[in-house]
C-alpha positions as YAML, in Angstrom:
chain: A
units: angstrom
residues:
- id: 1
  name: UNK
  ca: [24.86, 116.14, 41.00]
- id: 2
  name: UNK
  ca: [22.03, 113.74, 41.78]
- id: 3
  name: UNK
  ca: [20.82, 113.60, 38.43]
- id: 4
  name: UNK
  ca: [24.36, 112.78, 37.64]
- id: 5
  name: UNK
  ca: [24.00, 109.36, 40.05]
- id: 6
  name: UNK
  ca: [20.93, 108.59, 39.17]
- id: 7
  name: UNK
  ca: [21.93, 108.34, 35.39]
- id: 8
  name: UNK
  ca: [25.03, 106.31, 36.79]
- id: 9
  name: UNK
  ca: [22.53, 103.78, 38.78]
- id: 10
  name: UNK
  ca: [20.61, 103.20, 35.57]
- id: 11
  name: UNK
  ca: [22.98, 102.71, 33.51]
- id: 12
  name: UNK
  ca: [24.66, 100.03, 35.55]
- id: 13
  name: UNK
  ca: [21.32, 98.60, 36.08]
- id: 14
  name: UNK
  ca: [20.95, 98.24, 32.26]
- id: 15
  name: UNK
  ca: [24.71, 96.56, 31.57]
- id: 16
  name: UNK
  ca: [23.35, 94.00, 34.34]
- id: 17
  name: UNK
  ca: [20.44, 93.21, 32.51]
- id: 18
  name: UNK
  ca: [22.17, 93.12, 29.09]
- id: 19
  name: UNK
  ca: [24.94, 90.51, 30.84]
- id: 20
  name: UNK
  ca: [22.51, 88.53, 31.95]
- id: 21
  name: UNK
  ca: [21.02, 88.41, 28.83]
- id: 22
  name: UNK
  ca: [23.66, 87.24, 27.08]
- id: 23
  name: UNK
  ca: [24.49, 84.77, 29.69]
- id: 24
  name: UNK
  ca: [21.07, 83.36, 28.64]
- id: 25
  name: UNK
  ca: [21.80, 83.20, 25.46]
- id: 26
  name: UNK
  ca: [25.69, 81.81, 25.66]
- id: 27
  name: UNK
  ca: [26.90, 84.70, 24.86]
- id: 28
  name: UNK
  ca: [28.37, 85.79, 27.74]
- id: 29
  name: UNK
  ca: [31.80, 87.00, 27.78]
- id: 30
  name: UNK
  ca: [34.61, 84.04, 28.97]
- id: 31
  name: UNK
  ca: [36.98, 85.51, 31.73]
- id: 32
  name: UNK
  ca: [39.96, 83.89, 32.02]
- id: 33
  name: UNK
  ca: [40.73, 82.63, 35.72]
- id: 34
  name: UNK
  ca: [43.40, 84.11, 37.64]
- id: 35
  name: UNK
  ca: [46.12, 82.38, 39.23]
- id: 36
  name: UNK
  ca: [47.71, 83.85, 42.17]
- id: 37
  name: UNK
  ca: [51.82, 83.73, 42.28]
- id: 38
  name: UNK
  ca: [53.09, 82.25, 45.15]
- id: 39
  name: UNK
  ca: [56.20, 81.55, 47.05]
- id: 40
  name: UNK
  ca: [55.02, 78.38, 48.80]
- id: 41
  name: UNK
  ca: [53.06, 76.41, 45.87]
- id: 42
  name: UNK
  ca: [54.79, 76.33, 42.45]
- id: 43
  name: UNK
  ca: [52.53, 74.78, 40.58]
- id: 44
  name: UNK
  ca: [54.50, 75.41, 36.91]
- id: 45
  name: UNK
  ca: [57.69, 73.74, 38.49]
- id: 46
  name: UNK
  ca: [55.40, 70.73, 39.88]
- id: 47
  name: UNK
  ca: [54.05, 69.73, 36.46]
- id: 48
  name: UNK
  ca: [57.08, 70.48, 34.81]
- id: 49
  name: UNK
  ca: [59.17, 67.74, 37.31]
- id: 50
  name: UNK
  ca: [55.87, 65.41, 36.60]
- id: 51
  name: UNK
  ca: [56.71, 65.84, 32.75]
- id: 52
  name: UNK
  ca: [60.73, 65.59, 33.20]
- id: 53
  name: UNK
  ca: [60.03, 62.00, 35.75]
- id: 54
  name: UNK
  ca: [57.73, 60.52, 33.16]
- id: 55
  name: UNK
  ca: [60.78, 61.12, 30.17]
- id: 56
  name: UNK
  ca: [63.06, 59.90, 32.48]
- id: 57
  name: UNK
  ca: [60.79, 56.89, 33.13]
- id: 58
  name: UNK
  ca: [60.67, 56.07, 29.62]
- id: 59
  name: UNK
  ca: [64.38, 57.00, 28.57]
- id: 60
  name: UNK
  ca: [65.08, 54.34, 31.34]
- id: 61
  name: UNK
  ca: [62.89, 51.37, 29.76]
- id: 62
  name: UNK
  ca: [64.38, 52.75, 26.33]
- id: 63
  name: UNK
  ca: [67.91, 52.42, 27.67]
- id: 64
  name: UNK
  ca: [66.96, 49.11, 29.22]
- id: 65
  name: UNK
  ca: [65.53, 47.65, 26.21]
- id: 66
  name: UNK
  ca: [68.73, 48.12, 23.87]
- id: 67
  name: UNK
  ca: [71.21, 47.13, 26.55]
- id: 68
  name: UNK
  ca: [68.83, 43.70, 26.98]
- id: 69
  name: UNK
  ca: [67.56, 43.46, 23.56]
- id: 70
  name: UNK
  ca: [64.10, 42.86, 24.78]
- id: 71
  name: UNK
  ca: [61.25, 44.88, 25.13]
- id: 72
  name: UNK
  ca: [59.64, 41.91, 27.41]
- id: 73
  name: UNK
  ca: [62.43, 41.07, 29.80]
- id: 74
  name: UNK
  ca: [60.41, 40.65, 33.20]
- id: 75
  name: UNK
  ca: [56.79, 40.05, 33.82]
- id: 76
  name: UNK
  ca: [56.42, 43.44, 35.12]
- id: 77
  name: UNK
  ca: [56.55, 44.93, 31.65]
- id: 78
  name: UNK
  ca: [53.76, 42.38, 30.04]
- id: 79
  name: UNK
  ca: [52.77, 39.41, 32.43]
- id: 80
  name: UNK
  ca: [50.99, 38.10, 29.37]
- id: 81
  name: UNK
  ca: [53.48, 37.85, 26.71]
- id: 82
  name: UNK
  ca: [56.30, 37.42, 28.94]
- id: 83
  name: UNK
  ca: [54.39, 33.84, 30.98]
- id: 84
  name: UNK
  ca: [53.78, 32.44, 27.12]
- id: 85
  name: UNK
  ca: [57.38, 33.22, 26.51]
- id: 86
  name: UNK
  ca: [58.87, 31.31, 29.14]
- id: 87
  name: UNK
  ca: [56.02, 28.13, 29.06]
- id: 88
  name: UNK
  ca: [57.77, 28.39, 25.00]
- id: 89
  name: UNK
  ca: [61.20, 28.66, 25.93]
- id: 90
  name: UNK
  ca: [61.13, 25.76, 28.92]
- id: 91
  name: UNK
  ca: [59.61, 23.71, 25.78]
- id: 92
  name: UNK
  ca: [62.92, 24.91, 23.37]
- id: 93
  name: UNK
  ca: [64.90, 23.49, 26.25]
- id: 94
  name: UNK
  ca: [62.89, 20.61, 26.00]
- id: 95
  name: UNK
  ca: [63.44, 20.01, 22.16]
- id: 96
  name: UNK
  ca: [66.60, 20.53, 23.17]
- id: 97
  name: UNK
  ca: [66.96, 17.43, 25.30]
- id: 98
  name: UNK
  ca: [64.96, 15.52, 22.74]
- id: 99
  name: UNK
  ca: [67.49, 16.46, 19.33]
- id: 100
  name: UNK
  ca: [70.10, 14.73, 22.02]
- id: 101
  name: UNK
  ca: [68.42, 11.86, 22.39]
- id: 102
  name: UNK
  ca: [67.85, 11.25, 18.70]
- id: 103
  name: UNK
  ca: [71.01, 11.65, 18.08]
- id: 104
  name: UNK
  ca: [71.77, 9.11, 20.42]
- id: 105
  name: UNK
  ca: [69.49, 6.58, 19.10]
- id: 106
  name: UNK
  ca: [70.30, 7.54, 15.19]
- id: 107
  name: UNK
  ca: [73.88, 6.85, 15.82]
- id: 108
  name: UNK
  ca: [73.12, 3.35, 17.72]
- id: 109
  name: UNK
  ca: [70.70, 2.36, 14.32]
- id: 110
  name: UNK
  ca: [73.56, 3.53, 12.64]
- id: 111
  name: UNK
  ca: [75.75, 1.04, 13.85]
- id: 112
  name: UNK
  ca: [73.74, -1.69, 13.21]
- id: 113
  name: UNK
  ca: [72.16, -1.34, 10.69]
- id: 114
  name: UNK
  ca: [75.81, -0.59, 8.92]
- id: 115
  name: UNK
  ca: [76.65, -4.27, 10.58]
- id: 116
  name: UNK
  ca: [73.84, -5.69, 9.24]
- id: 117
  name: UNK
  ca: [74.36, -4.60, 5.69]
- id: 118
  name: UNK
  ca: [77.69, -6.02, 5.97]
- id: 119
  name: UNK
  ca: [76.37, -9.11, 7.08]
- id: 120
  name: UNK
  ca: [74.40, -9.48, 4.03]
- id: 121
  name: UNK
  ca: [77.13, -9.17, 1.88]
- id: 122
  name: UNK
  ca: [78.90, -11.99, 3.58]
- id: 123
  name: UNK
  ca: [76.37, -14.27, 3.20]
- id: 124
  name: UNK
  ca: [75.96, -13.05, -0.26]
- id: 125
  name: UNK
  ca: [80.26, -14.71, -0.68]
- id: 126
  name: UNK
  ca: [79.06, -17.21, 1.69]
- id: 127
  name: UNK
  ca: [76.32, -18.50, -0.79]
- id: 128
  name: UNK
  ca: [79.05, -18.40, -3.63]
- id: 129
  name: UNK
  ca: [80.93, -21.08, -1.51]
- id: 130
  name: UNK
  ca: [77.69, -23.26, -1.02]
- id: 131
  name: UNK
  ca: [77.02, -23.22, -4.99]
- id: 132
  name: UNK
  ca: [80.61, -23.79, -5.76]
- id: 133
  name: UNK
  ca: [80.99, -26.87, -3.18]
- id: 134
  name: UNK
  ca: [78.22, -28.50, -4.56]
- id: 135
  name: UNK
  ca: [80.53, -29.39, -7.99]
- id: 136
  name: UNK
  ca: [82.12, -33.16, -6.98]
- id: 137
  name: UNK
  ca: [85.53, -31.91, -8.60]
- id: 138
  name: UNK
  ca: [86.21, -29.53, -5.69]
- id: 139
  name: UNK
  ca: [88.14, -29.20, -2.47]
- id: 140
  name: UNK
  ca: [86.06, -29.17, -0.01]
- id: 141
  name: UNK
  ca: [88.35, -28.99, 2.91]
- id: 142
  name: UNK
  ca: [88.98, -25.62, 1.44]
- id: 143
  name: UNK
  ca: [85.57, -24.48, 0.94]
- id: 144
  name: UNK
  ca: [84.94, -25.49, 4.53]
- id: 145
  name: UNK
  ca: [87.75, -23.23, 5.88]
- id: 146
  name: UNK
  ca: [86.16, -20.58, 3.97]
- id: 147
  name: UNK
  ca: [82.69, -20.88, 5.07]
- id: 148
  name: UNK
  ca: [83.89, -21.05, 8.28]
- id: 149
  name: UNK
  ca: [85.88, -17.97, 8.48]
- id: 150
  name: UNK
  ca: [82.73, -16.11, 6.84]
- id: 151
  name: UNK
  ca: [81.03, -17.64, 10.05]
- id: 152
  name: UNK
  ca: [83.41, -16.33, 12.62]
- id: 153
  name: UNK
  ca: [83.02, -12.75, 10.70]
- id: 154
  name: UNK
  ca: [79.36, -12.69, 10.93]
- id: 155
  name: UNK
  ca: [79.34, -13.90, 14.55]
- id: 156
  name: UNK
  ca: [82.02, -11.06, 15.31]
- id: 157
  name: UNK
  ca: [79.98, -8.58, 13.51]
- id: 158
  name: UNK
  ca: [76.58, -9.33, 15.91]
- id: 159
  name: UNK
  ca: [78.79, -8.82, 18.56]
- id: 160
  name: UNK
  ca: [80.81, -5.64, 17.98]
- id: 161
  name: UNK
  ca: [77.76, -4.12, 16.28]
- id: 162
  name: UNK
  ca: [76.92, -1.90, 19.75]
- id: 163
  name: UNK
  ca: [76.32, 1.90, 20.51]
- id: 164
  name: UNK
  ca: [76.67, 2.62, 24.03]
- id: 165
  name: UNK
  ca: [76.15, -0.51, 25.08]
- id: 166
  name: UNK
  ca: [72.96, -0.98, 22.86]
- id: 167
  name: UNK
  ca: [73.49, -3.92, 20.43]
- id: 168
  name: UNK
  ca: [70.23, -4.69, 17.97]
- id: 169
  name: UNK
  ca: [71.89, -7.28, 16.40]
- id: 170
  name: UNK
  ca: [72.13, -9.79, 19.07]
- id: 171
  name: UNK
  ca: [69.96, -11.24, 21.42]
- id: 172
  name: UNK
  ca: [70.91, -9.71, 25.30]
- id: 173
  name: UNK
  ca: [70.67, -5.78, 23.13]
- id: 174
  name: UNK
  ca: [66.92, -5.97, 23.12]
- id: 175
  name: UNK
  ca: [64.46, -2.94, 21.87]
- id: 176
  name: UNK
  ca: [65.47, 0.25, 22.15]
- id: 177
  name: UNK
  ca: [63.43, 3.53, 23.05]
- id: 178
  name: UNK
  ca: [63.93, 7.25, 21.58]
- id: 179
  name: UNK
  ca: [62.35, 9.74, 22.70]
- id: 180
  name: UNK
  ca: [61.10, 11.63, 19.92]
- id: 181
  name: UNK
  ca: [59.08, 14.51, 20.85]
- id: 182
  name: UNK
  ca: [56.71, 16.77, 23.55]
- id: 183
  name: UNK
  ca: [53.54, 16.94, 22.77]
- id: 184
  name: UNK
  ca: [51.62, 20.22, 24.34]
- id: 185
  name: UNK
  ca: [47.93, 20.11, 24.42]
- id: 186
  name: UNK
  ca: [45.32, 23.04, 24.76]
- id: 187
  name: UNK
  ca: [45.08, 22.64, 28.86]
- id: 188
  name: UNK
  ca: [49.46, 22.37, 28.72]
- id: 189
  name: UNK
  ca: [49.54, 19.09, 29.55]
- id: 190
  name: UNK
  ca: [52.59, 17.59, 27.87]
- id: 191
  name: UNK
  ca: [53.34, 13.98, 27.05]
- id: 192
  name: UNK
  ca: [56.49, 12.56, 25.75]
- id: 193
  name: UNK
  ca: [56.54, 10.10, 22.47]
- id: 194
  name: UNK
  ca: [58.74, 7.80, 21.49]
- id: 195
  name: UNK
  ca: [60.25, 6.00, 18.87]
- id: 196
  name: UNK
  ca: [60.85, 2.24, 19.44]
- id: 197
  name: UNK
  ca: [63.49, -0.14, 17.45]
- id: 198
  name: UNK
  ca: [62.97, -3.22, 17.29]
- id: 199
  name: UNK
  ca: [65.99, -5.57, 17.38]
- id: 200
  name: UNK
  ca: [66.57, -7.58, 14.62]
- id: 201
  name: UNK
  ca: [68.43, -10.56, 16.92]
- id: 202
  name: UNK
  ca: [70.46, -12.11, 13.98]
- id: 203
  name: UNK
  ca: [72.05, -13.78, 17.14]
- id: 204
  name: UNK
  ca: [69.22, -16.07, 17.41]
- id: 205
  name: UNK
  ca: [67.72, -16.09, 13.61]
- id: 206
  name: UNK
  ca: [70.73, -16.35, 11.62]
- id: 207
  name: UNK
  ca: [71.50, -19.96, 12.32]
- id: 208
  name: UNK
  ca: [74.55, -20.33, 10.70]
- id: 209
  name: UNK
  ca: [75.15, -23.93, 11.52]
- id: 210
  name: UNK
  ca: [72.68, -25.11, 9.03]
- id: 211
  name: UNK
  ca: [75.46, -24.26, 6.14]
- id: 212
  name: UNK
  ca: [77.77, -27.10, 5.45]
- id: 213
  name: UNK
  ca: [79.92, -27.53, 2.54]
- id: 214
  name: UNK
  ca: [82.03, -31.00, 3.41]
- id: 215
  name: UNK
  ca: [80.56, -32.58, 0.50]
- id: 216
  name: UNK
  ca: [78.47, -32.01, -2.66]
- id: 217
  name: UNK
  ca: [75.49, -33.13, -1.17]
- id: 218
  name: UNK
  ca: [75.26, -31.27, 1.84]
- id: 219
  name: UNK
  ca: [76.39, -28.12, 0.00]
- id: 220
  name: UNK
  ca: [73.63, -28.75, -2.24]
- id: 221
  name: UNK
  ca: [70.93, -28.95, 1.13]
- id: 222
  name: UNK
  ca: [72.64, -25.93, 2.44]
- id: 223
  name: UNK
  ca: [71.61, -23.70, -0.46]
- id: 224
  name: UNK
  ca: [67.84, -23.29, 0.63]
- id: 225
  name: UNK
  ca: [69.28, -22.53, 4.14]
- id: 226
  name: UNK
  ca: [71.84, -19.61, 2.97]
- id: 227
  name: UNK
  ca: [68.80, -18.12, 0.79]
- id: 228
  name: UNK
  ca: [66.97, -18.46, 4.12]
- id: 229
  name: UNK
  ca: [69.87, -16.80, 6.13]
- id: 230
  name: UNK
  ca: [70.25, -14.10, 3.33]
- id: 231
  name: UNK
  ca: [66.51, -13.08, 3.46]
- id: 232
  name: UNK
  ca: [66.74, -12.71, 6.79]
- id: 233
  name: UNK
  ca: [69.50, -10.73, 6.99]
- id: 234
  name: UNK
  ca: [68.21, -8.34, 3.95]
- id: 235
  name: UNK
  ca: [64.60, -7.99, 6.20]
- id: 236
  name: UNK
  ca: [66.56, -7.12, 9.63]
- id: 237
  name: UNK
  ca: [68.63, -4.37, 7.43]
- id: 238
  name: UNK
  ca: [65.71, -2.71, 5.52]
- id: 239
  name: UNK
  ca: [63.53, -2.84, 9.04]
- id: 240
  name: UNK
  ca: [66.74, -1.29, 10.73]
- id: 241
  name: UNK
  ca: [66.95, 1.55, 7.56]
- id: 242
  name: UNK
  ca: [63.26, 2.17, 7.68]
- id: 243
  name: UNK
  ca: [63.96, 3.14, 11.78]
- id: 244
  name: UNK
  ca: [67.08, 4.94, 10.67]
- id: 245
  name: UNK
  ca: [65.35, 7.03, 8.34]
- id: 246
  name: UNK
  ca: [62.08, 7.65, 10.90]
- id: 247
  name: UNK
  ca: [64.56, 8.77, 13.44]
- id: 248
  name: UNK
  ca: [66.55, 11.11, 11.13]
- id: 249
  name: UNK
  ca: [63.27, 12.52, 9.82]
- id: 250
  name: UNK
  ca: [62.09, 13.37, 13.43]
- id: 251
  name: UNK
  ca: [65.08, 14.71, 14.33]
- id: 252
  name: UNK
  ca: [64.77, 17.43, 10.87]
- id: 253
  name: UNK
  ca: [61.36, 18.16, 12.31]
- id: 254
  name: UNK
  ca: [62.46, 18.94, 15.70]
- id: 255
  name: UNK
  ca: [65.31, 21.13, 14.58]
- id: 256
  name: UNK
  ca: [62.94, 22.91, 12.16]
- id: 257
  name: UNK
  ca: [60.06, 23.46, 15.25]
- id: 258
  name: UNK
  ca: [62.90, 24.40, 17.57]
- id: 259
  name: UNK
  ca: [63.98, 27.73, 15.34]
- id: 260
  name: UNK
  ca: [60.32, 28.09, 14.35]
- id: 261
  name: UNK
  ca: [59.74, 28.31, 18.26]
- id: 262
  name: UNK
  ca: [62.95, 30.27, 18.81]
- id: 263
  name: UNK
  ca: [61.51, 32.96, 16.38]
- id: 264
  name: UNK
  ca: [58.20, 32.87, 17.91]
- id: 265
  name: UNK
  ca: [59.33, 34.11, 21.00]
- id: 266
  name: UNK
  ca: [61.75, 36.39, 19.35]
- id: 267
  name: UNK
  ca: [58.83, 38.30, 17.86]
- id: 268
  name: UNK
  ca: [57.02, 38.58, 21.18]
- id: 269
  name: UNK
  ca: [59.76, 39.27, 23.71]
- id: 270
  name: UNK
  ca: [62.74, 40.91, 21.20]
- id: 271
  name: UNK
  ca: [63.47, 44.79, 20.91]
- id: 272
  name: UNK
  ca: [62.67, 46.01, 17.30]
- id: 273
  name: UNK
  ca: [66.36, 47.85, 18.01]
- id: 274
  name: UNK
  ca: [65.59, 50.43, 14.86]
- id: 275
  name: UNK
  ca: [62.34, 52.05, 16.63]
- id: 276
  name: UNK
  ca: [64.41, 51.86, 19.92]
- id: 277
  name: UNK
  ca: [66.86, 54.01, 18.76]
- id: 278
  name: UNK
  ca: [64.95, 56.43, 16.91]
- id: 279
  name: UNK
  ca: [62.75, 56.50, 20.50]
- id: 280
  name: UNK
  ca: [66.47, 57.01, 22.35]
- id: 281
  name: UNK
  ca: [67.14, 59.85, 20.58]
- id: 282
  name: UNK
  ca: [63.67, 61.40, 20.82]
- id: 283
  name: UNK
  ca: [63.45, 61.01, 24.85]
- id: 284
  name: UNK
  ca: [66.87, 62.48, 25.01]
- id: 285
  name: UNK
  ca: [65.77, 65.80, 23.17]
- id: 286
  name: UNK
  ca: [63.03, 65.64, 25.68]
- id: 287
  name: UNK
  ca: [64.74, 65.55, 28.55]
- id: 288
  name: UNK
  ca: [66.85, 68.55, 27.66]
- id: 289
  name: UNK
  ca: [63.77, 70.45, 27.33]
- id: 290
  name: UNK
  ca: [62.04, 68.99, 30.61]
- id: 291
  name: UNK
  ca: [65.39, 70.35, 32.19]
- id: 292
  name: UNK
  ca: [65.14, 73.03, 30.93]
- id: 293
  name: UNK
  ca: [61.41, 73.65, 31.42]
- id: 294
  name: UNK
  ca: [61.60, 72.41, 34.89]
- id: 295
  name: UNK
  ca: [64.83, 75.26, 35.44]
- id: 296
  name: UNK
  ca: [62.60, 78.16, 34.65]
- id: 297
  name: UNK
  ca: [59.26, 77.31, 36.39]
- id: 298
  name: UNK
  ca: [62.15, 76.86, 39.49]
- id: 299
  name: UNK
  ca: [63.33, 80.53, 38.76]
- id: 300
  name: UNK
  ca: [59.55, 81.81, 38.60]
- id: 301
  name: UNK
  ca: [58.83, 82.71, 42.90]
- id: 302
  name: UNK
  ca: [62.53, 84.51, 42.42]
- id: 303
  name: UNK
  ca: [60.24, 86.97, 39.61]
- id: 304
  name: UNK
  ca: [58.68, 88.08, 42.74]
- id: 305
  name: UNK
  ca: [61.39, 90.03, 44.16]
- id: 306
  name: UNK
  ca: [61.16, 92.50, 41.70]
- id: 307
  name: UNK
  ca: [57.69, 93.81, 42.96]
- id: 308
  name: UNK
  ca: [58.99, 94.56, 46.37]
- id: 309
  name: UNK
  ca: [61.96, 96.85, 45.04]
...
């Protein structure tokens, strides 16, 4: 019998040299860590409600960006993005504003420059008059009448030639200013430009009085003066096309940077609604599992009733 223990004590004293041997040598044996079962800690059902609130979490912000549209709809979800969206968007609104007031200021040019063109054609007739009342075989009485009704028109014209109460045609109208764009710089300062008309005041250059056809001899002095009048006229309606034309250009550009704009902050701010929907339908597969994961780590402490039967 003691020969029996002794050969027992060595041999344990042999498998405690040959573990730590191995242990030396990593090759120790790995023994997996028990966890106790308990009725007070469930730690399965704790990281299983930690999984199903973070699927939850993001089926919410799924949900949230297909009902908005936007993955970027408050600053919470990228302060970044969503600070450059709205500096972009207050400068749409902007733009905005600006397409307004070219519109304003194209339609006033509008009106007189169309006022001026049609002045130029009358004193295009009213030169016809001059040349024919210089022939001594004429009525000049006539002629007169004529010219002067051609001079009523063209007054009439400068006069009703108004937008708004902007008239460029005669002398109270004055310049007018369009604002024509924001300009942004690198620090976000922003200054406004604008586009200034000139007025071409045939009020005070086209003086009409200087045409007079009573008699072959004046019509004859009066033909230097209507070539005057007509050059006049002709400069005043190509300087009012040439602001026409800037204005309608600028307002082409500002349309074209306002959707260019508009799809900037699309890009940053909009739900790609494809991926969302794919992601929808993921996170709800998920959550039926989390459920259901979460359901049997609750039913785990009830397991334990069976070892006191």
């Amino acid at each position: 019998m003691a020969q029996r223990i002794k050969n027992t004590t060595l041999h344990v004293s042999e498998w405690h040299e040959q573990k730590q041997m191995l242990k030396k040598q990593g090759l120790a044996p790995q023994y997996k860590e028990y966890e106790m079962s308990s009725i007070l800690t469930n730690t399965s059902a704790m990281v299983a409600l930690q999984n199903l609130q973070s699927i939850n979490g993001n089926l919410a912000k799924t949900q949230d960006e297909i009902a908005t549209g936007k993955t970027v709809g408050a600053a919470k979800d990228n302060s970044a993005i969503w600070a450059i969206s709205k500096v972009m968007e207050s400068d749409v609104s902007g733009f905005s504003a600006i397409k307004d007031s070219l519109a304003l200021g194209q339609s006033t040019v509008a009106v007189a420059s169309a006022g001026a063109e049609q002045i130029t054609e009358i004193l295009k007739e009213m030169k016809e008059k001059v040349v024919a009342a210089t022939g001594e075989n004429v009525d000049h009485s006539k002629i007169t009448a004529d010219v002067d009704a051609l001079k009523e028109q063209v007054t009439s014209i400068i006069q009703a030639s108004q937008f708004n109460g902007a008239n460029l045609l005669n002398t109270d109208g004055g310049n007018i200013t369009v604002l024509s764009s924001l300009d942004r710089d690198s620090s976000g300062s922003v200054t406004a430009s604008n586009i200034t008309v000139s007025s071409v005041d045939f009020e005070g250059t086209l003086d009409l009085s200087t045409i007079d056809v009573s008699s072959s001899i004046n019509a004859d002095a009066s033909i230097a003066s209507i070539e005057t009048l007509i050059q006049t006229a002709v400069d005043g309606a190509a300087s009012l096309g040439a602001s026409s034309k800037r204005i309608d250009d600028q307002s082409q550009f500002v349309s074209k940077v306002t959707d260019a704009m508009k799809t900037g902050i699309g890009s940053m701010v909009d739900a790609d609604m494809e991926e969302a929907s794919a992601r929808l339908q993921a996170l709800q597969v998920q959550q039926q599992l989390g459920v259901q994961a979460l359901s049997i780590a609750n039913k785990a402490p009830q397991q334990l009733m069976s070892l006191f039967r």
